[in-house]
C-alpha positions as CSV (number, residue, x, y, z in Angstrom):
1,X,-9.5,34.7,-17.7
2,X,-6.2,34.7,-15.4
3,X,-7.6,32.1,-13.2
4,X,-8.5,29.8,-15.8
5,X,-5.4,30.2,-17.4
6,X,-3.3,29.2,-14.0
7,X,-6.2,25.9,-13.9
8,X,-4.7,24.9,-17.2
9,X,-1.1,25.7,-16.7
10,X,-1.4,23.7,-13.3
11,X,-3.0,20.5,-15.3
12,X,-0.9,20.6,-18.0
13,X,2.4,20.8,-15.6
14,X,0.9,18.1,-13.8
15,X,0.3,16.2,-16.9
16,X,3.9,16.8,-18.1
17,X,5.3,15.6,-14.6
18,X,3.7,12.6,-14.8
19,X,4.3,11.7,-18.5
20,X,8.1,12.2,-17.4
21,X,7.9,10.3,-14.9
22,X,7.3,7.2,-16.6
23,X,10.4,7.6,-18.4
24,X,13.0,7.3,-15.4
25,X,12.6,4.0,-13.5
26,X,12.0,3.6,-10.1
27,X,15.1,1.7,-7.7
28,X,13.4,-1.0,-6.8
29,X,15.0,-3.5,-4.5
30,X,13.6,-6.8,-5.9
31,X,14.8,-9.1,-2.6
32,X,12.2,-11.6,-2.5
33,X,11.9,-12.3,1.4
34,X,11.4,-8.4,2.0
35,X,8.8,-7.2,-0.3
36,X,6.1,-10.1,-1.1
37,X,3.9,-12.3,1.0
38,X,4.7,-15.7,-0.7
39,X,4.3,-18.7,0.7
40,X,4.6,-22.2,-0.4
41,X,2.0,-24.2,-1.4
42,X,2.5,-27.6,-0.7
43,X,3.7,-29.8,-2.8
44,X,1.1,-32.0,-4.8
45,X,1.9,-35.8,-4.5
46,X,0.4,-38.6,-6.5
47,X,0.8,-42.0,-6.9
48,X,2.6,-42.9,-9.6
49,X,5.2,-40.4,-9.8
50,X,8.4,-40.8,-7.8
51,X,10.0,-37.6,-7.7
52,X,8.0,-34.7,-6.5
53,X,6.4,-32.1,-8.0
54,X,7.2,-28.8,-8.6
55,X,6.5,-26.2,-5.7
56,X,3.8,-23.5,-6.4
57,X,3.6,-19.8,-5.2
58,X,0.7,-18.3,-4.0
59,X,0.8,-15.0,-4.1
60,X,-2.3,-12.4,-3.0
61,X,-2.5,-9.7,-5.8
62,X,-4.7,-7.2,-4.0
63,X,-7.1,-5.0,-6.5
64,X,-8.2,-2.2,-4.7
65,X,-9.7,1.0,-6.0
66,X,-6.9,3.4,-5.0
67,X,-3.4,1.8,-6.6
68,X,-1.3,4.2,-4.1
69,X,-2.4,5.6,-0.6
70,X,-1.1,8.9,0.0
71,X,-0.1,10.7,3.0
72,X,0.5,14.4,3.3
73,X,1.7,17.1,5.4
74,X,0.6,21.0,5.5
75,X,4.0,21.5,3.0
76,X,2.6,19.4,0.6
77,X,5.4,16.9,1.0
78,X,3.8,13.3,0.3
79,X,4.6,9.7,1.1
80,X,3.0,7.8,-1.9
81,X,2.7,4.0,-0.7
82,X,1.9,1.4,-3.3
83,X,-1.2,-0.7,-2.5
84,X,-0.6,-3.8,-5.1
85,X,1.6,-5.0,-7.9
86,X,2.0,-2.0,-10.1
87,X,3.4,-1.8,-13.7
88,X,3.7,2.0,-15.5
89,X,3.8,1.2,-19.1
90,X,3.3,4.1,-21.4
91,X,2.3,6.2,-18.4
92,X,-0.4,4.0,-17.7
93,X,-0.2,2.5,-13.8
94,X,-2.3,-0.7,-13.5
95,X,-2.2,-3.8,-12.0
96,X,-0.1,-6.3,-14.1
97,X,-0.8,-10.3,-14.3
98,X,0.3,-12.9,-12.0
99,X,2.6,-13.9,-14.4
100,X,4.7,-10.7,-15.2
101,X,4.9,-10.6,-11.1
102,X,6.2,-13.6,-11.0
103,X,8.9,-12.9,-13.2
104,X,9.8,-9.4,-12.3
105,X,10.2,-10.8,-8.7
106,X,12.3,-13.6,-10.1
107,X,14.5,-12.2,-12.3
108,X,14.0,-8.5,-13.1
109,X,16.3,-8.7,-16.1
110,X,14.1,-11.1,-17.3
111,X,11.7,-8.8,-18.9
112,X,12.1,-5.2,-20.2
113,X,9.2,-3.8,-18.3
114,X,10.5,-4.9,-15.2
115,X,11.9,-1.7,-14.7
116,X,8.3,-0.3,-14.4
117,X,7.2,-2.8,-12.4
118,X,6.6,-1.5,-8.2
119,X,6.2,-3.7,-5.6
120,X,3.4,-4.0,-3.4
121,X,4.4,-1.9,0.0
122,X,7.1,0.2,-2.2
123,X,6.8,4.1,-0.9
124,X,7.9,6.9,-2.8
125,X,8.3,10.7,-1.2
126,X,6.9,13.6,-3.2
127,X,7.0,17.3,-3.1
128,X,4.3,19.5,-5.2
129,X,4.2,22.6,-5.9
130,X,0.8,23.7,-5.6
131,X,-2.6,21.7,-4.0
132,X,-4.0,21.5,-7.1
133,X,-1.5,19.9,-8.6
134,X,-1.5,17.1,-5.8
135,X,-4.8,16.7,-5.8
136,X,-4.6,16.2,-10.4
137,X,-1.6,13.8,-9.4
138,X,-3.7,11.9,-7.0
139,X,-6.7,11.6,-8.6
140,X,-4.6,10.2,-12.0
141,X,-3.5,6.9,-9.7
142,X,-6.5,5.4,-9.1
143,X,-7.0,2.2,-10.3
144,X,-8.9,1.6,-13.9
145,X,-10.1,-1.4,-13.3
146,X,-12.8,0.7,-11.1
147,X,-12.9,3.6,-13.1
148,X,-15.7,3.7,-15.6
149,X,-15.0,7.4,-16.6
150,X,-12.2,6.7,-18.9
151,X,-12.6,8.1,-22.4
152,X,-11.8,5.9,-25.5
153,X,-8.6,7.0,-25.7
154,X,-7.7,6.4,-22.0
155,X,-9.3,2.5,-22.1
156,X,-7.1,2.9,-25.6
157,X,-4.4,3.4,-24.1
158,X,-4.6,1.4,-21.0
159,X,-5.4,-2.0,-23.5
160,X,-2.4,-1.1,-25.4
161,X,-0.2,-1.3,-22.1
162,X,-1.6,-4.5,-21.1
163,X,-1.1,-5.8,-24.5
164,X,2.4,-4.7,-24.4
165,X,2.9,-6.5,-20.9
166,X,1.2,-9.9,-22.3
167,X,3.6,-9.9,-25.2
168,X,6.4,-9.4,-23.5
169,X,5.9,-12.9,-21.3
């Protein structure tokens, strides 16, 4: 009975932690040059127009299964690297639309949830308390896009997040 009391008080810290978390925004340096691979495309020419068109960014939005990777000493101090464009809306991380990148990287003032928004390479150091609590905090950042375990209300939640990202552009 003891031990599975400690289980729950460990999930539902862990649960608490990261449900606080979203509330306090990340310091994000939005430089441009630094944090994004964009490059140019070039510029599309035809021939009746006399001034040129409008440049175009391409910009690779990776979608891979783990949103963060995660590297750990014996201390259970982590370095919590993001693998893509990440938005927290909610407390829901996913991978936000090309758009909503494009203007957080712009302008960050531009849109409320830019505040959320992480940048692809951005790493974060962590200290938990316990290995279970690491391993709850881990296992809660994987992408669900690839995660066909959610229950209702998770996919509830997540589709309300994204909604709230769409309506914001």
């Amino acid at each position: 009975m003891k031990v599975l009391l400690i289980f729950w008080g460990i999930v539902l810290v862990s649960m608490a932690l990261k449900f606080l978390s979203s509330f306090t925004p990340n310091k994000i340096d939005f430089s441009i040059s630094e944090m994004l691979h964009i490059t140019p495309a070039k510029e599309d020419k035809t021939v009746n127009q006399n001034t040129s068109s409008s440049k175009k960014v391409e910009l690779d939005i990776p979608h891979p299964k783990e949103l963060y990777t995660f590297n750990c000493d014996d201390h259970m101090q982590c370095t919590k690297e993001a693998n893509t464009y990440i938005v927290n809306v909610d407390g829901v991380d996913f991978i936000p639309s090309r758009e909503f990148i494009l203007t957080c990287l712009e302008k960050k003032n531009t849109n409320k949830f830019c505040t959320y928004f992480i940048p692809r390479g951005h790493t974060e150091l962590m200290k938990f308390d316990s290995i279970p609590m690491m391993h709850s905090y881990m296992d809660m950042t994987k992408n669900p896009e690839f995660n066909d375990n959610l229950r209702a209300w998770e996919q509830k939640r997540l589709e309300k997040a994204k909604q709230k990202i769409e309506e914001s552009l």
